[in-house]
Phi, psi and omega in degrees: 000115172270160191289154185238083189323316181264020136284315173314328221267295202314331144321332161284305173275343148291307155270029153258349164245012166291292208291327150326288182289293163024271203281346190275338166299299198284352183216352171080098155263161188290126180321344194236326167315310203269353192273255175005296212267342146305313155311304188279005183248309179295297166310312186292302166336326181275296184328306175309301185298280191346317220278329176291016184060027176223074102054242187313307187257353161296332199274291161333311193272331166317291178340281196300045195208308186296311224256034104278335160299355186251354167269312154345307190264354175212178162259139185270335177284022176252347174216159206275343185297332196296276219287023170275300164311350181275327196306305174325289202278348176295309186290359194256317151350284200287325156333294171322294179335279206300323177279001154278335164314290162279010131315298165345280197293325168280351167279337170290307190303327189265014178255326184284337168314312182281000000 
């Protein structure tokens, strides 16, 4: 049976970013803690793709890793520029995401063709 890189990566990022939003509820972790440790969650998901030969959406979970890393280095709601660049790396993220997805799916219609 081969492995299916975006069940692990989701699974990864969900159950690390539960326990997470958690504790920033019960107790206010510190901003860069919860930036950080969302980022670094974020990072390992795209590993889990790379290392699973999909590229393309490890490059994606990267993106969603840079656009949590910018609330950490600005504020994003104090100018429209912020938040056009978060927009930016979200939609380019989910771009990624999605075209490994229809790679995926065109390498299945052409191994079924032949």
């Amino acid at each position: 049976m081969a492995r299916d890189p975006k069940q692990y990566s989701r699974l990864l990022v969900l159950a690390g970013l539960l326990p997470l939003l958690l504790v920033d509820v019960a107790v206010g972790l510190p901003t860069a803690a919860f930036v950080g440790g969302s980022a670094l969650l974020l990072v390992a998901a795209a590993g889990v793709h790379v290392r699973g030969g999909e590229v393309r959406a490890g490059a994606g979970w990267l993106v969603f890793a840079a656009s949590v890393a910018l609330f950490a280095v600005v504020d994003v709601g104090s100018d429209v520029l912020y938040v056009v660049a978060l927009v930016a790396l979200l939609a380019a993220g989910f771009l990624l995401l999605a075209s490994e997805r229809v790679a995926e799916r065109t390498d299945e219609t052409d191994e079924t063709e032949e």
